[in-house]
N, C-alpha and C positions, 0 to 999 in steps of 0.2 A: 463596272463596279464589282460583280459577282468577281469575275477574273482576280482582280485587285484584293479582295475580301480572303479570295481562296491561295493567292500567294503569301498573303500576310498569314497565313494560318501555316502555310506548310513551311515558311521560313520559322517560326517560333516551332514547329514542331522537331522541327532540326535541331532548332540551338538546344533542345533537351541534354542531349546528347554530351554536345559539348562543354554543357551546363556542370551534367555528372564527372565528365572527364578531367576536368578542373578542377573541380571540390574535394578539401577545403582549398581556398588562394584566401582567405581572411579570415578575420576572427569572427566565432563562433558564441549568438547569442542564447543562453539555453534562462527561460522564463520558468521563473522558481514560484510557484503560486500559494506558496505560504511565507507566512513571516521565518527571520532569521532563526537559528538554533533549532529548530525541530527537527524531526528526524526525515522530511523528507528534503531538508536543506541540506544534513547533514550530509544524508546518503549521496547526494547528487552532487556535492560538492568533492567530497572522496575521489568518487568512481570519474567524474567527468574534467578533472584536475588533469588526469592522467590520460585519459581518453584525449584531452590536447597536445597534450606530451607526444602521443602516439601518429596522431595527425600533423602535425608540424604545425598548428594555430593554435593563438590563444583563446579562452574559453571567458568568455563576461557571462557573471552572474547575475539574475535578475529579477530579484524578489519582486513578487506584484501583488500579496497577500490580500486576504476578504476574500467575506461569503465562500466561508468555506471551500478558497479553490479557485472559485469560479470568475472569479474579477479578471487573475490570469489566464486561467484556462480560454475565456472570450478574446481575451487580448490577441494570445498565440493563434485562435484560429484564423483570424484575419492577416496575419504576416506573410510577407512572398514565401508560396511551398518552393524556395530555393534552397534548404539543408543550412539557411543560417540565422533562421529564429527556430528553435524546439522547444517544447514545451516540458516538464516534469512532471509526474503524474502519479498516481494512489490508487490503490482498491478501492477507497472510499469512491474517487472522484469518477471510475469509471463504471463500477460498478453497486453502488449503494445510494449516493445522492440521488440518481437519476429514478430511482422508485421512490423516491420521499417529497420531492417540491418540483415545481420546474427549475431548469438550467435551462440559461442559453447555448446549450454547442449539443449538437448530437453525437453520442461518444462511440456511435458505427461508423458515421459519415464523414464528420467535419478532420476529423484526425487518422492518420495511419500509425500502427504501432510498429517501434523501433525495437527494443529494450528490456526484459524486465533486467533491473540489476540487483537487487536486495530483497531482502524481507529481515524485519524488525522479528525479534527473539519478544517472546512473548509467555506467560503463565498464568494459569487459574490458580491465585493463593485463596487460602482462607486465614480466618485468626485464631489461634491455638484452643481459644475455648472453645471452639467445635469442635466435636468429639466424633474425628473422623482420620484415620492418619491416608486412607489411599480413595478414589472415587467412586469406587462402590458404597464405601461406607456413607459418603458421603451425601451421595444421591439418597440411600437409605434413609439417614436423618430428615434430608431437604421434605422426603413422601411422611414422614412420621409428625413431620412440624411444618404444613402446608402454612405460605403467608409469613412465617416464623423468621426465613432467615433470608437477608436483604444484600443485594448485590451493587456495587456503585461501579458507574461508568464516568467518559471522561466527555458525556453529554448525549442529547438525544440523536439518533440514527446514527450512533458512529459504531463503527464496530467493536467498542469497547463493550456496547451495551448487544450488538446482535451476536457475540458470544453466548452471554446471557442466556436471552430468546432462544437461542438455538440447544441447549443444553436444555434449557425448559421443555423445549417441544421434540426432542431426542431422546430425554428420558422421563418423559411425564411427570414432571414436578413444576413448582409453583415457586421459584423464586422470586423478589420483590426488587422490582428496579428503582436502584437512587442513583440519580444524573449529577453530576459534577459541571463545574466549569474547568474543565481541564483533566489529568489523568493526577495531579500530583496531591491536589485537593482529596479525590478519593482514595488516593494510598494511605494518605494522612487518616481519614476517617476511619479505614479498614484498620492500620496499624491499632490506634484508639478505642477499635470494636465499634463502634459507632454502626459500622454494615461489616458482613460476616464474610464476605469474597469478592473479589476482583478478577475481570479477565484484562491484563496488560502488560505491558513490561517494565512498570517503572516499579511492579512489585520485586523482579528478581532482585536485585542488591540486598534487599531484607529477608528470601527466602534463603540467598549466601549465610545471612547472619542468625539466621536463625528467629528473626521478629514472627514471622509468617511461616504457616505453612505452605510449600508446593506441593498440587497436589495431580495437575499434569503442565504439560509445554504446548504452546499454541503453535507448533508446527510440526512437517512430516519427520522435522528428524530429530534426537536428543541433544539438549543442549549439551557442548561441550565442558560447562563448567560442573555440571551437576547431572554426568550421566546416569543416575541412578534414579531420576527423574524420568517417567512417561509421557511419551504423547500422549496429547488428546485422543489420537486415533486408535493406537495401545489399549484408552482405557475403554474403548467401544463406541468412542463417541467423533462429532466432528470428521465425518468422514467422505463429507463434501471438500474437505480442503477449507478457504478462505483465509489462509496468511495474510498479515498488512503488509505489505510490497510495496516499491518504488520503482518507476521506471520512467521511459522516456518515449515520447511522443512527437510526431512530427504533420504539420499541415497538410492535409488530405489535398492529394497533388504532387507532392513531394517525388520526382525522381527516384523509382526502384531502386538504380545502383545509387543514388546517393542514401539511400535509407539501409540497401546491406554492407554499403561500405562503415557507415556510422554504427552499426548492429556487430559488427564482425570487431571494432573495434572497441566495442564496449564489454566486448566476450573476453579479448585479448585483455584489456586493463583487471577483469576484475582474475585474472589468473595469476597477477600480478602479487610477490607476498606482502610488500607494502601496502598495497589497498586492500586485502583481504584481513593484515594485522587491525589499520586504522576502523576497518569496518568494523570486527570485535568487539575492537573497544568502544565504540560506540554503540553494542549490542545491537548490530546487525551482522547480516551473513551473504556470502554472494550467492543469485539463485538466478542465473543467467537465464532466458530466453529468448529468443530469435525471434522475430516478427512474427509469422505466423503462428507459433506456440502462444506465444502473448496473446496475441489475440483469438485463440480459442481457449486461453485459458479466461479470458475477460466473459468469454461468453459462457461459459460454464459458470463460472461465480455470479455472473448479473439472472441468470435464472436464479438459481441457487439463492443467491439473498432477495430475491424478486418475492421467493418461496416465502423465505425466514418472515420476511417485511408483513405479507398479507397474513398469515398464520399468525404470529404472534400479535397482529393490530400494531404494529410500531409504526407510529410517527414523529415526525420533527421538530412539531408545536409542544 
């Protein structure tokens, strides 16, 4: 029986092999763990179109949305680590929920990272009656009018609001968190004065117009429509990094070469000027990483907000 037990292991161990050497021969199911139109459907949809193109299979979309993620995220972890269920995946999901509630998937173990492909274009506006045109000024006001001026997010423990926290505990002030159902809700509010800043991106379009003021960019680099616009890190602040990013995950198990041949090809599409226009315009940007980049960038950010999370007392209730 041992004999038997120890053949069956080392013929499966083989077929590895030839598992990788094959892949893709079929279509490719990639589990999209939000609802439709968001932006990590959006991104994934883009980037991973093309990444079929590239492969020679077709690519099935598979929204499994709830619980923030996580309905999907359980789903993908259980699928054959064969390279044809992956999963799609967030800062949020990998690195922020898991300090605020339980989750069922452990996000060292249960998953290996493929992918980063995006990161969402992002801004700290305020509303013009703040008397503050750059973030110095602005911090200045925030310390002279503690409690005063109110920040809305697009809900509790999302990184809309751990911007916030983190600007609060960067530069010692006391901004007042208001939670939204969504991000679009709180632009609304902000537009209206109702709260006096946001950190998001659904404010760019009204800092074009002139509704809002920008007062930096929530990434390492200037946005291209408005490069007279600073980073956060420019302005001294935010200098952990924490962009909202999109990427791609695959079932811990998952064949090596089947994971840098799917990583190599996801480097390839997004060089692509087509998916880099379409990304644009849907105020993203490609910000490629390789497996193991991703995942030391996952673990810098999961301290990182692990930090933000306890210091600032944020939770999800």
């Amino acid at each position: 029986m041992l004999r038997r037990t120890f053949v069956s292991a080392l013929g499966a161990s083989a077929a590895l092999p030839a598992l990788a050497d094959d892949w893709p021969s079929r279509q490719i199911r990639i589990v999209i763990p939000y609802p439709p139109g968001g932006p990590t459907d959006i991104s994934t949809r883009i980037v991973m179109e093309k990444v079929g193109q590239l492969l020679g299979q077709p690519i099935l979309f598979d929204n499994k949305g709830g619980a923030s993620g996580m309905i999907g995220a359980d789903y993908a972890r259980t699928q054959p680590a064969d390279g044809y269920t992956i999963l799609a995946t967030t800062i949020a999901m990998m690195a922020i929920t898991r300090h605020l509630q339980p989750i069922p998937f452990d996000p060292d173990k249960d998953f290996v990272t493929v992918a980063r492909m995006a990161t969402s274009w992002g801004a700290l506006a305020i509303h013009p009656s703040v008397p503050a045109e750059t973030m110095a000024q602005f911090v200045a006001y925030v310390k002279a009018n503690p409690g005063k001026v109110n920040f809305g997010s697009s809900g509790l423990g999302t990184i809309t609001q751990l911007y916030g926290e983190m600007l609060n505990l960067e530069a010692g002030i006391k901004m007042v968190h208001v939670p939204y159902k969504g991000s679009a809700q709180a632009t609304q509010d902000l537009l209206g004065g109702q709260v006096q800043a946001q950190f998001d991106s659904t404010v760019l379009p009204h800092i074009l117009a002139g509704r809002l003021r920008g007062l930096a960019i929530l990434s390492d680099t200037r946005w291209p429509h408005k490069p007279d616009m600073p980073t956060l890190r420019e302005t001294g602040y935010g200098k952990q990094g924490g962009e909202s990013w999109f990427g791609i995950l695959a079932p811990a198990g998952t064949p090596p070469a089947i994971v840098a041949r799917l990583s190599a090809a996801i480097g390839q599409a997004l060089q692509s000027p087509d998916v880099l226009d379409r990304l644009d315009k849907g105020g993203l940007k490609a910000t490629y990483l390789d497996p193991a980049a991703m995942r030391a960038q996952i673990d810098t950010e999961s301290r990182y907000f692990a930090d933000i999370i306890k210091r600032g007392h944020v939770t999800a209730q």
